[in-house]
N, C-alpha and C positions, 0 to 999 in steps of 0.2 A: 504494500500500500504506500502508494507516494504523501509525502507529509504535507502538501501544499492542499490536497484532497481534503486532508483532515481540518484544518486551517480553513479550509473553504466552509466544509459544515457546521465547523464552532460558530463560523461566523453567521451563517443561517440564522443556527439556532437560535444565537444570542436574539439577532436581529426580531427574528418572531416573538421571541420573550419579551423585549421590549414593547413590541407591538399591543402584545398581549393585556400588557401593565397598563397602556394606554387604553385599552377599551374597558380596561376594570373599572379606570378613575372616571370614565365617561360613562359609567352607570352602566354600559352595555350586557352587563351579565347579571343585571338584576333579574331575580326568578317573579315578581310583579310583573314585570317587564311581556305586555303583548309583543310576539312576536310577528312579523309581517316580512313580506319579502325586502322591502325596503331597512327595514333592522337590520337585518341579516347578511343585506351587501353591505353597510356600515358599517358591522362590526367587523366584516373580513378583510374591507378594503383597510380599516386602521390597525388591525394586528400586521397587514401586510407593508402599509406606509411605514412600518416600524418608529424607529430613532426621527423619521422627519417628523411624526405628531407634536415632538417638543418644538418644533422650530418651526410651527405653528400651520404645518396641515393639517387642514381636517376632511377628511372626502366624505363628501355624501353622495346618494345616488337617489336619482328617481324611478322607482322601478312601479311597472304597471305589466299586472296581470293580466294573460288574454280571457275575456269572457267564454262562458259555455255558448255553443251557437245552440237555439232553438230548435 
């Protein structure tokens, strides 16, 4: 196993952990919490924005569901 590999996944990890830490402070993992498709990409897009959340992204998404046809 090359070392720069491993290096690479800490760096992942860390990254998402951070992420993670960010969606906790922004209430996203409240169990209150209705969930909706629109929740849902928020909360992945800000684990995924990791470390920028401090540096003041915050991604939201509009997400709309297709209706049932008749």
């Amino acid at each position: 196993m090359r070392s720069g590999s491993g290096i690479g996944s800490l760096v992942v990890v860390v990254w998402l952990i951070i992420g993670a830490v960010a969606a906790f402070q922004r209430g996203y993992f409240n169990p209150d919490r209705e969930v909706s498709c629109r929740d849902f990409a928020d909360t992945a897009l800000t684990i995924v924005a990791g470390p920028l959340n401090y540096l003041g992204v915050n991604p939201k998404v509009d997400c709309e569901t297709p209706q049932p046809s008749k």
